[in-house]
N, C-alpha and C positions, 0 to 999 in steps of 0.2 A: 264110747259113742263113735262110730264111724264118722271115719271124716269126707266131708261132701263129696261131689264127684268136679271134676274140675273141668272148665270150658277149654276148646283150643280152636282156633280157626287159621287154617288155611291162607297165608298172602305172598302168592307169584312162588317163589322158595325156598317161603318162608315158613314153621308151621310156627307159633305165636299161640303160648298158653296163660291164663288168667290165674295166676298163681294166690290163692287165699289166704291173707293173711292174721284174719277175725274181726274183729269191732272195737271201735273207740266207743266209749258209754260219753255222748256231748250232750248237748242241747241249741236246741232252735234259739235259746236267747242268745248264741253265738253272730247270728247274721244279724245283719245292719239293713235298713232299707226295707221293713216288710213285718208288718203285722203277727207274735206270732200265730195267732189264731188263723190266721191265712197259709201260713206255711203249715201250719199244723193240718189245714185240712188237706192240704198240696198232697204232703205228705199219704194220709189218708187214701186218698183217693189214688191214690201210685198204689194201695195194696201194702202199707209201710206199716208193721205193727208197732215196732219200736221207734216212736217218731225221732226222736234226738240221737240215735246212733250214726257212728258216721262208721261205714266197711272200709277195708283198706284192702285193695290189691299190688301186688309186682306182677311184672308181666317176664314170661321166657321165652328168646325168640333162640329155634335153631333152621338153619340153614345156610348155603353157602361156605359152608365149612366152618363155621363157629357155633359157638352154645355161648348168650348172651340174657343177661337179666336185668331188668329194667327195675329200679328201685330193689332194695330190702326188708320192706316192712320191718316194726318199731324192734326187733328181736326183743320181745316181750316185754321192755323198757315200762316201770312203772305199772308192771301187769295187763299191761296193754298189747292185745295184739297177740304175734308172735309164734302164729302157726307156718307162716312161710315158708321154715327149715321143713314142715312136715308136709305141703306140697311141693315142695322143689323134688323132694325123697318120691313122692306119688308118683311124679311126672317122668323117674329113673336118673334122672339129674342128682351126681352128688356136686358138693362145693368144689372137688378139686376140678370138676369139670367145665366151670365156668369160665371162658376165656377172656369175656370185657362182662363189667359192668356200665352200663349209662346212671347216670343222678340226673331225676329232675331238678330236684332241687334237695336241700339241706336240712329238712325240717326233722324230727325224731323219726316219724313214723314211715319214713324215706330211706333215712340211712342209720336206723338203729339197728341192723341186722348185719351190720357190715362187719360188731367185734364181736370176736366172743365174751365172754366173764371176766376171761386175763386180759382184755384190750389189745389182742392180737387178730388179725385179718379173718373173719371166719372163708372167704375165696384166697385161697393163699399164691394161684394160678393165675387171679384176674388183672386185667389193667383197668384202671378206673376214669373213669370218662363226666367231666362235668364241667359248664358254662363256666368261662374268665370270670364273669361278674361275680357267679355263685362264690367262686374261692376269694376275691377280691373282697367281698363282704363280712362273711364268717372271718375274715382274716386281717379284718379293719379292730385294729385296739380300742381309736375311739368309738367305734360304735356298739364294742362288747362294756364300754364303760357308762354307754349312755343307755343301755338297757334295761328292762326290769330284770329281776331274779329269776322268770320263768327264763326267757330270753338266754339271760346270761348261761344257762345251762344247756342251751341250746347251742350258742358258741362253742361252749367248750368239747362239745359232743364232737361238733363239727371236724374243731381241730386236734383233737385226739384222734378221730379217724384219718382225717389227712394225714395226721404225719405217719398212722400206721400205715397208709398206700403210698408215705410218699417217692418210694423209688418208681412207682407205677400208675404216676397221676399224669392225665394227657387235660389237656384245659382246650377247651370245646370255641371254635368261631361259626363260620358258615362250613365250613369242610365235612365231607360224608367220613364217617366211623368206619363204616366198612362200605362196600359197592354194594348197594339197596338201602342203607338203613342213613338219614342225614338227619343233622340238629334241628330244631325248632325253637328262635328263640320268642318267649311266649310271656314278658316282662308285667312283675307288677304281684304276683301272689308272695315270690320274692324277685331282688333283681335280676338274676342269673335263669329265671323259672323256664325249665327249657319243657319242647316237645321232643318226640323222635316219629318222624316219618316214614315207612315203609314204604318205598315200591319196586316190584317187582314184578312181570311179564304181564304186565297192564292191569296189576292189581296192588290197592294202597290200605293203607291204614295209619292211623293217628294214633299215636300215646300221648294222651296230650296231658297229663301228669293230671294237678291241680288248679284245672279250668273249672272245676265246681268241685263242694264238697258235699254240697245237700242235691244229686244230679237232678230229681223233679222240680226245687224249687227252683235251684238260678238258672235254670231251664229256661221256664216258664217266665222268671220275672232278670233277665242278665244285670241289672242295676244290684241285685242283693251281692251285697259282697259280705264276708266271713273278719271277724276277730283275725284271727292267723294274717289275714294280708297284708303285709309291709308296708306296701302303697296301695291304699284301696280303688283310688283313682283311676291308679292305671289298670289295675287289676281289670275293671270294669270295662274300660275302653278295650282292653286285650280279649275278654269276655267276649263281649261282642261282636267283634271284627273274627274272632276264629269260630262262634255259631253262624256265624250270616257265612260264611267261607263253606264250614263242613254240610252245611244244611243245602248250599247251593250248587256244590259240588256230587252230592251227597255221597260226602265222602265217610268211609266206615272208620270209628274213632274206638279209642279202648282209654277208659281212665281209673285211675288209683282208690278214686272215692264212689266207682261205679259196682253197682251190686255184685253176687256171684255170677252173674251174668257177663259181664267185663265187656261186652263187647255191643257196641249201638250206634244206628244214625240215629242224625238228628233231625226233625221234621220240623216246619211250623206248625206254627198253632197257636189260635188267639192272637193277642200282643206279641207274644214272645216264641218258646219252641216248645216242644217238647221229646223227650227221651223213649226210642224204638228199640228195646233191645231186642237182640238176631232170633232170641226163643220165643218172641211172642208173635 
């Protein structure tokens, strides 16, 4: 089967490519706050055949003299996912070329691409870039012991990776990464849950990780928050305060659980927003 054709846009000197990394097979009874019959028709009505899938992208950003990738998708973890390696290779990008990594955040399907088989670096070149909080968490004993069993393997992913980056782990505050590209921090889907902001010769763009996973419904309704959120609370408040931001600004955003399409404003509409993306 030919593998899709992959998006890339253009920001200031930046070019910034939607790297695909396949489908989580979930379900709508994942989100909290929301009928699923209602998200189901959300869904529907976005053109969504497979209503409970969730897509996963990484994003690759070059210019200004680095070659930089945003997240690693699940590296096939649990049969999940795991095409990344085969559009990084699309994109003429191999692994030794990668100079930083950014993390949004911790989750599998974030930084499962980061070992290979033997739990060695698959960027053996990169330096690894992610929020204090994020390592502060995964690296909290008692909260790997107060965890469930999914969880708990979640930790340990965490800190198997870390330690394989650890000569090459930079820990994230307000500071830009490189001159165009700065953190965002975006608390609450985890605590460290960062963005990465682009700007560059009066043009921006948002990565803004895991500000939605189902992007029509918590769109549409910002109160739905997801199982995976740590703090759903805050999740929610973070939710909102960065769709009233980007939708005002309207500022062009790229996220991890957004279609092959990767890249969209956000508009209102109704109560709540809804999802533009650049092809339509």
């Amino acid at each position: 089967m030919a593998h899709p054709r992959l998006t890339s846009h253009q920001v200031g000197e930046f070019l910034v490519t939607a790297l695909n990394d396949g489908n989580m097979a979930a379900s709508l009874d994942l989100l909290n706050g929301i009928e699923s019959t209602l998200a189901e028709d959300i869904q529907r009505n976005a053109e969504i055949t497979d209503l409970g899938n969730i897509h996963i992208n990484g994003y690759l950003i070059r210019g200004n003299g680095y070659t930089v990738l945003v997240d690693s998708g699940t590296g096939g973890l649990n049969n999940i996912g795991g095409l990344l390696s085969k559009s990084l290779a699309e994109s003429g990008v191999t692994p030794e070329e990668i100079d930083i990594i950014l993390v949004t955040h911790g989750h599998p399907d974030h930084i499962g691409g980061l070992l290979n088989g033997d739990g060695q670096p698959v960027f053996p070149h990169a330096e690894l870039y992610l929020h204090y909080l994020e390592a502060e968490h995964w690296l909290d004993d008692h909260k790997q012991q107060q965890a469930n069993e999914r969880a708990q393997r979640n930790f340990t992913l965490v800190r198997r990776t870390l330690e394989a980056y650890k000569h090459k782990i930079h820990l994230l505050d307000d500071s830009d990464v490189i001159d165009g590209i700065s953190p965002v921090w975006l608390p609450g889907h985890t605590p460290g849950h960062t963005g990465f902001l682009i700007n560059s010769k009066g043009q921006s763009l948002l990565i803004w990780g895991d500000i939605v996973h189902y992007p029509h419904v918590q769109t549409a309704h910002p109160e739905v928050s997801i199982t995976f959120d740590i703090d759903p609370i805050q999740a929610e408040v973070t939710r909102k305060n960065i769709l009233a931001k980007v939708s005002r600004e309207r500022l062009l955003v790229a996220g991890m659980h957004f279609g092959m399409e990767g890249f969209a404003y956000i508009v209102p509409h109704a109560e709540g927003y809804r999802v533009a993306y650049l092809n339509e």
